[in-house]
KEKE-3310 file (N, C-alpha, C; in steps of 0.2 Angstrom, whole numbers, plus 5000, padded with zeros to 4 digits):
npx = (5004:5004:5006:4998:5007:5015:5021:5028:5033:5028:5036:5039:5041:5027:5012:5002:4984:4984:4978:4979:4992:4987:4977:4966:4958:4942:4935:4928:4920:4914:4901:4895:4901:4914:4912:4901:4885:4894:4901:4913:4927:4942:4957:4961:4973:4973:4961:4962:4972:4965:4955:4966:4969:4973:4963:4951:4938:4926:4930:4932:4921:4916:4923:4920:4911:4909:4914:4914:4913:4915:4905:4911:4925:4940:4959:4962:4950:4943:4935:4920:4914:4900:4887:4879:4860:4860:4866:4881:4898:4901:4913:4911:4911:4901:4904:4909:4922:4935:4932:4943:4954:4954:4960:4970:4979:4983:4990:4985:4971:4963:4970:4960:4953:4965:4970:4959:4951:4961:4968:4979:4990:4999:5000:5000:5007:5015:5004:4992:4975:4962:4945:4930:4921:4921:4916:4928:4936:4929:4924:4936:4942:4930:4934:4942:4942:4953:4961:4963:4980:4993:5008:5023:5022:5034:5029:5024:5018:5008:5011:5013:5029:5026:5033:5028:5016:5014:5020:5035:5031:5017:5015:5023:5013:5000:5003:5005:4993:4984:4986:4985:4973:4968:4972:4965:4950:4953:4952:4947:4942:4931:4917:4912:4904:4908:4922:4921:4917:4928:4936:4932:4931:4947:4947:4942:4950:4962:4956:4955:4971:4981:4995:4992:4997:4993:4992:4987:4977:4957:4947:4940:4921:4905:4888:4876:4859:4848:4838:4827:4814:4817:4828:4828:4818:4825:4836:4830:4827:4839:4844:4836:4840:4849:4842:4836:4851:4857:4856:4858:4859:4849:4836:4838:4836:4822:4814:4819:4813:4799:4795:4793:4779:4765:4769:4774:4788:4797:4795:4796:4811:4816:4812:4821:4833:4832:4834:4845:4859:4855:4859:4871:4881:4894:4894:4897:4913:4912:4910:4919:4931:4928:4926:4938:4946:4939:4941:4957:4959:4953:4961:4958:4961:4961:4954:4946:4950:4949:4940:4935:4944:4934:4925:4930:4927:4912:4908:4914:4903:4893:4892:4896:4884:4876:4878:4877:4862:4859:4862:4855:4841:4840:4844:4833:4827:4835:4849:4862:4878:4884:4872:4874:4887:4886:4876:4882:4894:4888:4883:4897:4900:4892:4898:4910:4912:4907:4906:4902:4907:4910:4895:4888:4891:4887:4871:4870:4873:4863:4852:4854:4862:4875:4884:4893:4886:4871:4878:4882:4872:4865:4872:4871:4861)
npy = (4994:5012:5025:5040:5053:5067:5082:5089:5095:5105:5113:5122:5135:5138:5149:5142:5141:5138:5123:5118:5110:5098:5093:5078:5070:5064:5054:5038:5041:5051:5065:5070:5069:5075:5073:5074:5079:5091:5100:5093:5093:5087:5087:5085:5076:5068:5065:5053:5046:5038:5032:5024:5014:5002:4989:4979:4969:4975:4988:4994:4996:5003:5014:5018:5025:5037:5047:5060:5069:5087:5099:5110:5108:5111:5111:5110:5109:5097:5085:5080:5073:5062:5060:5050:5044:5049:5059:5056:5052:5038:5030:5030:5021:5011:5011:5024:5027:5029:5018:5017:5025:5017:5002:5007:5017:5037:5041:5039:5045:5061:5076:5084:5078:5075:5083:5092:5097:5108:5123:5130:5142:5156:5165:5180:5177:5161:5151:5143:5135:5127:5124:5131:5121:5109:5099:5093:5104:5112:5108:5108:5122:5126:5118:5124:5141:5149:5163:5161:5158:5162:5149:5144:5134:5117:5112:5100:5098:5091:5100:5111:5120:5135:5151:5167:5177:5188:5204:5211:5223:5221:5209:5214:5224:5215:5205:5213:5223:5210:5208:5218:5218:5204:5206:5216:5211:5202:5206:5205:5218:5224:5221:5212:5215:5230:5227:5223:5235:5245:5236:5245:5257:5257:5250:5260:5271:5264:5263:5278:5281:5269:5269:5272:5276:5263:5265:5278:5280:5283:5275:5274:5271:5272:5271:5260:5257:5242:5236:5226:5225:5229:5223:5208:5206:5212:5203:5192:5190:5196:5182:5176:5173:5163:5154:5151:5149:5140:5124:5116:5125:5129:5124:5129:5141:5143:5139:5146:5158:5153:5151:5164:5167:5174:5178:5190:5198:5204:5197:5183:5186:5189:5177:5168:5173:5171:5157:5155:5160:5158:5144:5142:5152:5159:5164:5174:5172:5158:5165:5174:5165:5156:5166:5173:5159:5158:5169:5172:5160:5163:5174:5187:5206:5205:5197:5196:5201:5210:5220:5235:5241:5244:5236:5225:5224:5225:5212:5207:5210:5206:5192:5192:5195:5186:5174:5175:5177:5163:5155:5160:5156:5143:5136:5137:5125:5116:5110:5108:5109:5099:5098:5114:5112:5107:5114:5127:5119:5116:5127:5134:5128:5134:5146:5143:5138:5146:5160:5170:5179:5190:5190:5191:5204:5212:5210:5216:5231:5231:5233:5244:5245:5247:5256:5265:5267:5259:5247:5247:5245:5235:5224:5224:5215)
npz = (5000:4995:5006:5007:5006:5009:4998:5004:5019:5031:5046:5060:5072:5081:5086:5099:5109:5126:5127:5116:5116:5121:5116:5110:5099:5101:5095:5092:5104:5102:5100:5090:5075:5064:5052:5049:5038:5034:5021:5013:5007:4995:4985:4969:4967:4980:4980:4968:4973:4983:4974:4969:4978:4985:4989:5001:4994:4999:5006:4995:4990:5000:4998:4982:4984:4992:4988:4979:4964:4960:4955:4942:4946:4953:4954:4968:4974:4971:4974:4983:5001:5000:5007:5016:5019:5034:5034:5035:5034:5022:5027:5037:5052:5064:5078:5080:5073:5060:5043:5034:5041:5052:5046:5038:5046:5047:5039:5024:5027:5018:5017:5022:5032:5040:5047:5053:5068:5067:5062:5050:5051:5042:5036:5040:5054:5061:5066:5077:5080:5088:5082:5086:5081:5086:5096:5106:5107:5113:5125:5130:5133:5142:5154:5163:5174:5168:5161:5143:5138:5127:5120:5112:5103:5092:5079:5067:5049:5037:5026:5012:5013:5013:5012:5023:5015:5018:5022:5030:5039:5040:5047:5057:5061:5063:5073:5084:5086:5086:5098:5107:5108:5111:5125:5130:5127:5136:5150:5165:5174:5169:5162:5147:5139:5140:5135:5124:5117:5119:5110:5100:5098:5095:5086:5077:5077:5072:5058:5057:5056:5053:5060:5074:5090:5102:5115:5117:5113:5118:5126:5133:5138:5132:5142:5138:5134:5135:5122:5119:5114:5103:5096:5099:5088:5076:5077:5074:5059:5054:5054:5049:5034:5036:5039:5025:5020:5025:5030:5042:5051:5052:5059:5073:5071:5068:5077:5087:5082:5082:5095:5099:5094:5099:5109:5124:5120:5128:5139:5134:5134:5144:5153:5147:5146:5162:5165:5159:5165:5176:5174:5171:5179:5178:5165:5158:5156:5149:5137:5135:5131:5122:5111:5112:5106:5095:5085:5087:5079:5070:5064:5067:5069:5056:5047:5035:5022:5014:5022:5031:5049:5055:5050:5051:5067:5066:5061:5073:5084:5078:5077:5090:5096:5088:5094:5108:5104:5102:5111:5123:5119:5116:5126:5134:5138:5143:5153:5154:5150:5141:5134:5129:5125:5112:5103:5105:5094:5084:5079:5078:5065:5056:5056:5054:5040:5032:5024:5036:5044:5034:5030:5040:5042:5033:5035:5046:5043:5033:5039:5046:5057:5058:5067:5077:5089:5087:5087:5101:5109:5103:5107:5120:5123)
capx = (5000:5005:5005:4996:5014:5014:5028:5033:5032:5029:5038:5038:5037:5020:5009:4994:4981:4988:4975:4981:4998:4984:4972:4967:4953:4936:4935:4921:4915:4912:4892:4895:4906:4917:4913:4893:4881:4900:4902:4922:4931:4947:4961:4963:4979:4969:4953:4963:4976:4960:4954:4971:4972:4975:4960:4948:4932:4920:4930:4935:4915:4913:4927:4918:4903:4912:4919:4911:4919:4910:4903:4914:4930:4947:4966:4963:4943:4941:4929:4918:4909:4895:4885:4873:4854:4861:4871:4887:4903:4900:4916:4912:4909:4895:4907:4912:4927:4931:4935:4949:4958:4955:4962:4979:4981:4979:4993:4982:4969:4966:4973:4960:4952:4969:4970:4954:4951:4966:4968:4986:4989:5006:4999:5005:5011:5013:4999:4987:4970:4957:4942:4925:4915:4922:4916:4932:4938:4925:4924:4943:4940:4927:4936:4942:4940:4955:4962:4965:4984:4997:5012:5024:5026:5036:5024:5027:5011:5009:5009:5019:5032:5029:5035:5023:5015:5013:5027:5036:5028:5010:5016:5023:5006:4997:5003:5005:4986:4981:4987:4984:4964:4966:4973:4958:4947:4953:4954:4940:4940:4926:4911:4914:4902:4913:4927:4920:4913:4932:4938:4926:4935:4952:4945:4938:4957:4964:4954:4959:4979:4985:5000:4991:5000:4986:4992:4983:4968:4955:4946:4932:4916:4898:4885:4869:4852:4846:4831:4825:4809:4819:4835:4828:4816:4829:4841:4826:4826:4845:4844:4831:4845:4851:4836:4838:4856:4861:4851:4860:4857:4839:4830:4839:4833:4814:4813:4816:4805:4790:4795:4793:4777:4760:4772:4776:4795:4802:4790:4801:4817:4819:4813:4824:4840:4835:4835:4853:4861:4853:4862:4877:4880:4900:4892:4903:4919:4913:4907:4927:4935:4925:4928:4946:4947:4937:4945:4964:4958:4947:4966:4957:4957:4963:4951:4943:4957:4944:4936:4942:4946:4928:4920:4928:4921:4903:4907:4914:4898:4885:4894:4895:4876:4870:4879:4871:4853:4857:4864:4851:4835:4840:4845:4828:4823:4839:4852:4869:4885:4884:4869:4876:4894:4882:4873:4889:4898:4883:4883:4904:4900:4891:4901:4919:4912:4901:4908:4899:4908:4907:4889:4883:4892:4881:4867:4870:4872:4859:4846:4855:4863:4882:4886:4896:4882:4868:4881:4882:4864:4865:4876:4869:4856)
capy = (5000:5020:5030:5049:5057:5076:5081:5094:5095:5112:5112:5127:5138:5139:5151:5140:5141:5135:5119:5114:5104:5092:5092:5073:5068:5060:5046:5034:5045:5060:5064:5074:5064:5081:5071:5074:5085:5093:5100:5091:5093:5086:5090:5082:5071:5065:5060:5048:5042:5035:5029:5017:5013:4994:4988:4974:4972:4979:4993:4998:4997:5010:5020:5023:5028:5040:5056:5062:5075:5091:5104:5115:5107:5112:5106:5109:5108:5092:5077:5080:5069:5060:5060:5044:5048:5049:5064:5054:5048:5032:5024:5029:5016:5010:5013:5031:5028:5029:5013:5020:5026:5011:4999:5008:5025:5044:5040:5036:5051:5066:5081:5089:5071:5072:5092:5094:5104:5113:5124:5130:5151:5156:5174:5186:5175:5155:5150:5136:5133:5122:5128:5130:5121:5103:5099:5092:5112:5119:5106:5110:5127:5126:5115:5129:5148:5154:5166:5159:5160:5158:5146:5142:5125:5116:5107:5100:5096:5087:5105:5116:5125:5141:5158:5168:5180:5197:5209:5212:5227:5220:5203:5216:5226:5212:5202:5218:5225:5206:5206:5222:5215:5201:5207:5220:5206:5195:5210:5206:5220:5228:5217:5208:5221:5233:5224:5222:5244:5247:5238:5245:5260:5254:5250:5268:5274:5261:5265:5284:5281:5265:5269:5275:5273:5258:5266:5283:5280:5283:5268:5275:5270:5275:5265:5258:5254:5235:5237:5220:5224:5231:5221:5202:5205:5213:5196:5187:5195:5194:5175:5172:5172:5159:5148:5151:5148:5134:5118:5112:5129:5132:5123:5130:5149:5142:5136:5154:5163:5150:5151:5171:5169:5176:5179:5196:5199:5207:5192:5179:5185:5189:5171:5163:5172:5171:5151:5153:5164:5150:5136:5146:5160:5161:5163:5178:5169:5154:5168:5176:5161:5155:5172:5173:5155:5158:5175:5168:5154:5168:5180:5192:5210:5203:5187:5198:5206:5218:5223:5238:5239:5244:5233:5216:5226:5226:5207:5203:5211:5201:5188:5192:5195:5180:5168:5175:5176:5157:5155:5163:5153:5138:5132:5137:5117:5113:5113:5103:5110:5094:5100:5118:5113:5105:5119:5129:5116:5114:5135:5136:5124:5137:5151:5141:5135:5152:5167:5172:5185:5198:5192:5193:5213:5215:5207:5222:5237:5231:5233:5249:5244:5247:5263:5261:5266:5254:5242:5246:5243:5228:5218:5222:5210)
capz = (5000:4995:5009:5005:5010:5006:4995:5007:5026:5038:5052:5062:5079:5081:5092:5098:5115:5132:5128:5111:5116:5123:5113:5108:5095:5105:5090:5095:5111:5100:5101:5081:5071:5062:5044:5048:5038:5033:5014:5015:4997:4993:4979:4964:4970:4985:4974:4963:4977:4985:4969:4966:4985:4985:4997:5002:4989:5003:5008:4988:4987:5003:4996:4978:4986:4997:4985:4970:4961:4963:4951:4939:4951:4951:4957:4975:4977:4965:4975:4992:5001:4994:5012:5016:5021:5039:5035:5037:5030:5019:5029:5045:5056:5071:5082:5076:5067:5053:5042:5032:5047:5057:5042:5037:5046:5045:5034:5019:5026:5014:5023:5030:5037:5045:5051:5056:5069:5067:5059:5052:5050:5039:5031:5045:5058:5061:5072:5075:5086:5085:5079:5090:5077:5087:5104:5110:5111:5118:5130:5135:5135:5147:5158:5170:5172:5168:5154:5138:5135:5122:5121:5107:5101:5089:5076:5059:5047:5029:5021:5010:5018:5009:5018:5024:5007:5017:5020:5038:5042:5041:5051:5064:5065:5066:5078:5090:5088:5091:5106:5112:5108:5117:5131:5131:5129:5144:5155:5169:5178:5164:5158:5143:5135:5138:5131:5116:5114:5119:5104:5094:5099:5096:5076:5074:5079:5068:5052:5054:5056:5054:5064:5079:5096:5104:5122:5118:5112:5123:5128:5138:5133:5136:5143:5133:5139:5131:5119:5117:5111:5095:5095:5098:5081:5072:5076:5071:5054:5051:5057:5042:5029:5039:5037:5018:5019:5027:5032:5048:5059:5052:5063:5076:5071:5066:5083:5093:5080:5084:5100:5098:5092:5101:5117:5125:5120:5135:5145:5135:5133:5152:5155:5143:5151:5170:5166:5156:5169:5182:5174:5170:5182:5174:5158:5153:5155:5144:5131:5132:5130:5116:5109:5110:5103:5087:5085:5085:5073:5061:5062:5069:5064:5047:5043:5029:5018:5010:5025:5035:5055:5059:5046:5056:5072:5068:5060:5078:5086:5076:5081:5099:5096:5085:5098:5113:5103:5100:5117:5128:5118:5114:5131:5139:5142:5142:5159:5155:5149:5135:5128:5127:5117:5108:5102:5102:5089:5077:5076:5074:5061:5050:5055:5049:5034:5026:5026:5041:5046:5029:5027:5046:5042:5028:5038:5052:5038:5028:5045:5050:5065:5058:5069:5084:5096:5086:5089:5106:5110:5101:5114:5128:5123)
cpx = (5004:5002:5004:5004:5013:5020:5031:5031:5032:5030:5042:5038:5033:5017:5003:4992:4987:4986:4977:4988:4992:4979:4972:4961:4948:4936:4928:4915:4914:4906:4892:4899:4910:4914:4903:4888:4887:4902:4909:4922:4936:4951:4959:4967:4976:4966:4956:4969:4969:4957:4958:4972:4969:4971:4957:4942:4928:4924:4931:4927:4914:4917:4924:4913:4903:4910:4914:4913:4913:4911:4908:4924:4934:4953:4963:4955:4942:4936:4926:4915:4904:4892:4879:4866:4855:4865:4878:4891:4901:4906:4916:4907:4903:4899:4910:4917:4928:4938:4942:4955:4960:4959:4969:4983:4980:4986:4991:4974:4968:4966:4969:4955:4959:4970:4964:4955:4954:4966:4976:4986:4998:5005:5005:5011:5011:5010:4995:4982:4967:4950:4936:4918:4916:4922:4921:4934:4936:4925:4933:4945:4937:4928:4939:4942:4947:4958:4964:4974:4988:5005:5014:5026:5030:5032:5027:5016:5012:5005:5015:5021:5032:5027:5028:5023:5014:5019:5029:5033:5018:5010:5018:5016:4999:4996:5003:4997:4981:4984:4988:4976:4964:4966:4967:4952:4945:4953:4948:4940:4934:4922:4914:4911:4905:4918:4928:4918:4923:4936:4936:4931:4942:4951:4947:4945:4961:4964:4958:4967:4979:4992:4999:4994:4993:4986:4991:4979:4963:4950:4940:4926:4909:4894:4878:4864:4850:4841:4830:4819:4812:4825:4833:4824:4821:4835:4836:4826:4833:4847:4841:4835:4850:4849:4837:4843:4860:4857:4852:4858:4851:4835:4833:4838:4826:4812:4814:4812:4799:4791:4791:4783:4770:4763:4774:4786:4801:4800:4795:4806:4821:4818:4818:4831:4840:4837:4844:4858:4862:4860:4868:4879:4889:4900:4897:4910:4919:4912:4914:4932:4934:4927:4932:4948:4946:4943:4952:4962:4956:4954:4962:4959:4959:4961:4950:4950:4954:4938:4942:4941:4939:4924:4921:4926:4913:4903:4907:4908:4893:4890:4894:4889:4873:4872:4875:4863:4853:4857:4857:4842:4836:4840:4838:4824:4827:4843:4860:4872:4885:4880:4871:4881:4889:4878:4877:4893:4893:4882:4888:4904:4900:4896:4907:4919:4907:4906:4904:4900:4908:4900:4884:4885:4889:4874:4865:4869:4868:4852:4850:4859:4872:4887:4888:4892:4876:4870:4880:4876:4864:4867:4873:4863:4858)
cpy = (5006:5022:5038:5054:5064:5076:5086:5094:5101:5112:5119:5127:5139:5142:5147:5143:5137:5127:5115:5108:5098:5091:5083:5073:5062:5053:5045:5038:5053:5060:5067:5073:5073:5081:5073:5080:5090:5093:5097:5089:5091:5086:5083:5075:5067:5060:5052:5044:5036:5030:5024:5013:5006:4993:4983:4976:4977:4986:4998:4999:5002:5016:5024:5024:5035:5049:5055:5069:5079:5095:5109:5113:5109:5108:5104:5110:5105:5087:5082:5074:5068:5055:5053:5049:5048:5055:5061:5053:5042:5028:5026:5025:5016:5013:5021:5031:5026:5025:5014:5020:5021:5008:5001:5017:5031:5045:5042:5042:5057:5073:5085:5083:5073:5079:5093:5093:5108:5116:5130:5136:5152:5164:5179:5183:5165:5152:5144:5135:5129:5126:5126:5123:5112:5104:5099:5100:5115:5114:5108:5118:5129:5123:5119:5138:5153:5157:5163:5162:5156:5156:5144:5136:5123:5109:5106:5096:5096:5093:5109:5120:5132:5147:5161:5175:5188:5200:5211:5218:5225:5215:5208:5221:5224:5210:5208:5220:5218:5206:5211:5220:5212:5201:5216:5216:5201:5201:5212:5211:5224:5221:5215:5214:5228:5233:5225:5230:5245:5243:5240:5252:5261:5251:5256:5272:5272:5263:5273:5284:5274:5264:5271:5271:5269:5263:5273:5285:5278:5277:5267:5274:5272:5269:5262:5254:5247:5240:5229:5218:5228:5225:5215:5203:5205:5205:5192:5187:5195:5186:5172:5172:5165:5153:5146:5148:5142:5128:5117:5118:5131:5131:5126:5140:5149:5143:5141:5156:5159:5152:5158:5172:5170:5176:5186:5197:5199:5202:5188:5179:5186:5180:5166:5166:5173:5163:5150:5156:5161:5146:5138:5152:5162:5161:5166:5176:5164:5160:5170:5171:5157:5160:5171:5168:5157:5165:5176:5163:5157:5173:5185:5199:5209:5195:5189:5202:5213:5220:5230:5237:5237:5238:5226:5219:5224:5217:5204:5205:5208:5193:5186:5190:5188:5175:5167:5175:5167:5153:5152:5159:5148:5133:5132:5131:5114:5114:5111:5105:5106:5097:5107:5118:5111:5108:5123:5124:5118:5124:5136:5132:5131:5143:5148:5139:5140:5155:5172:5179:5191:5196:5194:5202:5214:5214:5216:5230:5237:5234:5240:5248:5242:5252:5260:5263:5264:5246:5241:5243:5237:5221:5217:5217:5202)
cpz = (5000:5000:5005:5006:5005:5003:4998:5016:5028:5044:5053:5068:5077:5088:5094:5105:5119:5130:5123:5113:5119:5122:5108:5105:5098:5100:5092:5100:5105:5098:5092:5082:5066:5055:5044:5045:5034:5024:5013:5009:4999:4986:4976:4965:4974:4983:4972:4966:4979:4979:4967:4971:4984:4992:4996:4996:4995:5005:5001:4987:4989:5001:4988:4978:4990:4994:4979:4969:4960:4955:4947:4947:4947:4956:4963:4977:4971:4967:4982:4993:5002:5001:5013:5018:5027:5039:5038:5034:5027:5025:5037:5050:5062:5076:5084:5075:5062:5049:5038:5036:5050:5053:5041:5040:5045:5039:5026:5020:5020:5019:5025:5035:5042:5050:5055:5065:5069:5063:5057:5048:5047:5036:5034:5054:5059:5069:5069:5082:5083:5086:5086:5088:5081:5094:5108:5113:5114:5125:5135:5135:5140:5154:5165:5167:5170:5160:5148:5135:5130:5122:5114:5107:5093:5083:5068:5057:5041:5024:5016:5013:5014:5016:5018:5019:5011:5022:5030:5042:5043:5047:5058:5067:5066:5071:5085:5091:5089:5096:5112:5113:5110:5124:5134:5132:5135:5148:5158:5173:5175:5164:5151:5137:5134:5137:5124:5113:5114:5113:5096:5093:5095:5085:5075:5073:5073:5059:5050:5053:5059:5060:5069:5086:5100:5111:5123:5115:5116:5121:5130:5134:5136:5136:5140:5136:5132:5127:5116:5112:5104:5094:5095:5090:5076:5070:5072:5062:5050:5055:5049:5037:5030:5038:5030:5015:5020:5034:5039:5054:5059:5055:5068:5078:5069:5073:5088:5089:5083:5090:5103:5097:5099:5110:5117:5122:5125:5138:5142:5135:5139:5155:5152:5147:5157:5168:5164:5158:5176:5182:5174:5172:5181:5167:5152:5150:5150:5137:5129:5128:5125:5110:5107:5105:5096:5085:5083:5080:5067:5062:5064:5071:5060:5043:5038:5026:5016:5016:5031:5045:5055:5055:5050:5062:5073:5064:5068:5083:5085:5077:5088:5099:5094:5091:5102:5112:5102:5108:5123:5127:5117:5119:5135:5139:5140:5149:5159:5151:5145:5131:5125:5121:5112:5100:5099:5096:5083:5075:5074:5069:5055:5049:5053:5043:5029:5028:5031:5042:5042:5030:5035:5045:5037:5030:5042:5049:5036:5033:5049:5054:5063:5061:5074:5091:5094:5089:5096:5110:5108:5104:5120:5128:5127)
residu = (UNK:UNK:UNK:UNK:UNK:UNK:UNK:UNK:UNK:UNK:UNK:UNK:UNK:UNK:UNK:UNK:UNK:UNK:UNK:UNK:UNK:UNK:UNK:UNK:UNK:UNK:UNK:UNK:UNK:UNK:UNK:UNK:UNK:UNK:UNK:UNK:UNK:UNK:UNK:UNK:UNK:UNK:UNK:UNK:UNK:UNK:UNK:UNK:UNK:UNK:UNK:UNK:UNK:UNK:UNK:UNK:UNK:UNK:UNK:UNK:UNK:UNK:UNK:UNK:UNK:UNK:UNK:UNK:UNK:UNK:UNK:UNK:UNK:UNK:UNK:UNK:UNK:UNK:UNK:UNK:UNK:UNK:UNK:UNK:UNK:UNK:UNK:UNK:UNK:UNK:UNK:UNK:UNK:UNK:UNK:UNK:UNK:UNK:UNK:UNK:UNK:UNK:UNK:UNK:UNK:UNK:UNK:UNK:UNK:UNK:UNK:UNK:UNK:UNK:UNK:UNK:UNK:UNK:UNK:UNK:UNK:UNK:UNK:UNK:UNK:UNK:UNK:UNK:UNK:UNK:UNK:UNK:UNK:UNK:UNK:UNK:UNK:UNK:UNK:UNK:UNK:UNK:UNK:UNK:UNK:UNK:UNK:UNK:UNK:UNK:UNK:UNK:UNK:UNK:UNK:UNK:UNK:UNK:UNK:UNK:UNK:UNK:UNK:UNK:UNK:UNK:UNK:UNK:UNK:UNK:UNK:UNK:UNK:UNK:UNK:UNK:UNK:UNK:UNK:UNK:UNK:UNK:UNK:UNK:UNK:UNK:UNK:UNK:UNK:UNK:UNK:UNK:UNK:UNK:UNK:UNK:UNK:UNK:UNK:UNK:UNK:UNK:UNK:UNK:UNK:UNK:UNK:UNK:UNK:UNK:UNK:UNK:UNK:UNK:UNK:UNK:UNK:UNK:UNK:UNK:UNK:UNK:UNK:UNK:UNK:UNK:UNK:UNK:UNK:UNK:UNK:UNK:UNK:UNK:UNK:UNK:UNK:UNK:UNK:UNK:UNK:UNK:UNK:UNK:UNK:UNK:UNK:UNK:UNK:UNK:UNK:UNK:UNK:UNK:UNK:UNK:UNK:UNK:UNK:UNK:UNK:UNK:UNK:UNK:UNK:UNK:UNK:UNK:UNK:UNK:UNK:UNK:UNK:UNK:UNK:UNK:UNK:UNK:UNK:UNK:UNK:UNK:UNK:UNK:UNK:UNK:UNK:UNK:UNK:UNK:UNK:UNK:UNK:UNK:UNK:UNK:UNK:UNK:UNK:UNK:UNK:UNK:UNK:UNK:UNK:UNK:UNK:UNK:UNK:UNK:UNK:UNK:UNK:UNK:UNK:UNK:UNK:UNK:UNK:UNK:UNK:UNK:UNK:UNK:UNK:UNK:UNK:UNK:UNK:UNK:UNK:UNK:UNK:UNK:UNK:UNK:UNK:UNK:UNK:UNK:UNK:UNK:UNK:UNK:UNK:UNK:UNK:UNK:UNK:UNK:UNK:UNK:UNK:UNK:UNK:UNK:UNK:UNK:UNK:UNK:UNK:UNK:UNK:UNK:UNK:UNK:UNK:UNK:UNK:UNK:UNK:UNK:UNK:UNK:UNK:UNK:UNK:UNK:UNK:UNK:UNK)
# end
């Protein structure tokens, strides 16, 4: 048997989370298998390695059942898989794993069967997290309350070692206004909401002079009264593109509007967050750290290349916001920390795999609500 072997290997210091050197793959115990409901393409060379891979008749049967070569493809988006009526992998097994795997190794995997949920960053600096959209993370996230830090490690991964494409002044004003944003971010002695106004702030400065010193920009922020009885429609409203868009969180956005329906507003939205505030009275802290994670994994402020500071602002807003609308409704007959990752995977799904983040910031323009004191209103929900 041909192992998959890469023709070049990436081996690197790497920034990742404190959590990553120990992060292991759930396998069989995983309640959402990563292959499930999941559009997963692979390149050309992959496609047709898999196609000469020397196997038993029964598993040559599940392997040309598996990939189907997609629509108008090309080199590096050439097969996906070709999901059963379970939303699942063809070769993943009763037991959740998966027969390929189990048979000859992640060896013979296509690379992002084998990457998944990491995800490996080279642009502006060489980093790596694992995404939120996979339970195991968020459950080790949630494992204790403290700050989310970062540790360099030494990793190698079956990719190209190509140098990083953007220019040493952009890589050093990256890395430094991340980490003035996170260390805004983790800094409890504020609310999380005013975390998040102060680097709205922290944009607006950014956008006017690029070069501006972070440590005399004023920070102060004003403070914003809820509006619930405007703010939860409006999410319902920039939700319903959601419903149109993508199958797997739809039911999850029908089901607060019904819920919505012939009830007072303010009467359900205060019952649904005294129960979510009940269950989880350190709620802000799982919301930070979730935050930070995605955040560091989305490059953040430069996940969109054509957006400006403020534009990922009000993307990282409706983000704040869609979580906590999904958050604070979905758990009200719910009580268990499992059922929430739960919840949370199946939502980071859709945001790591749409473009969530420009089209939730067109979502937010397009309903008025892209000004830094619309925004501000908008969080406190």
């Amino acid at each position: 048997m041909t192992k998959m072997t890469p023709k070049k290997t990436l081996k690197n210091t790497f920034l990742v989370p404190d959590y990553y050197p120990d992060f292991v793959c759930k396998s069989g115990s995983c309640r959402h298998t990563c292959c499930n409901g999941w559009e997963v393409t692979i390149p050309m060379e992959q496609y047709y390695f898999l196609l000469g891979l020397e196997c038993s008749k029964p598993l040559r049967r599940t392997l040309d059942l598996t990939f189907k070569v997609v629509d108008y493809p090309t080199k590096d988006r050439y097969a996906e898989i070709a999901h059963n009526y379970n939303g699942d992998c063809p070769l993943l097994l009763k037991n959740g794993f998966c027969a390929l795997h189990s048979k000859y190794g992640e060896e013979v995997l296509p690379g992002v069967c084998r990457l998944y949920p990491r995800g490996v960053r080279t642009l502006y600096a060489y980093e790596t997290s694992c995404a939120n959209s996979c339970e195991r993370t968020l459950e080790m996230l949630f494992e204790n309350q403290n700050p989310l830090k970062f540790v360099e490690e030494t990793l190698s991964f079956p990719l190209s070692d190509e140098h990083m494409k953007s220019s040493l002044p952009d890589q050093m004003s990256y890395q430094s206004i991340r980490k003035f944003c996170f260390d805004i971010l983790q800094n409890r002695e504020y609310s999380l909401k005013e975390r998040i106004l102060k680097i709205g702030k922290l944009m607006i400065a950014l956008d006017t002079n690029p070069q501006t010193d972070y440590s005399m920009v004023d920070l102060s922020v004003p403070q914003y009264e809820k509006s619930i009885e405007k703010c939860v429609p409006l999410l319902h409203h920039i939700s319903s593109w959601l419903i149109d868009y993508d199958s797997s969180i739809a039911e999850y956005c029908q089901k607060i509007q019904d819920d919505y329906l012939h009830q007072d507003v303010q009467k359900y939205y205060d019952k649904a967050l005294n129960h979510f505030e009940t269950i989880f009275p350190d709620h802000e802290i799982l919301f930070e750290k979730m935050m930070i994670n995605d955040l560091f994994f989305r490059q953040f402020p430069y996940q969109e290349h054509t957006m400006s500071y403020f534009d990922e602002y009000i993307s990282l807003c409706g983000l704040y916001s869609f979580i906590r609308y999904i958050s604070i409704h979905l758990m009200i007959d719910k009580n268990t920390l499992e059922e929430y990752i739960d919840i949370l995977a199946r939502t980071f799904r859709v945001i790591a795999h749409t473009k969530f983040g420009k089209n939730i910031m067109n979502q937010l323009k397009r309903f008025h609500l892209a000004t830094y004191d619309s925004l501000g209103v908008l969080i406190q929900i």
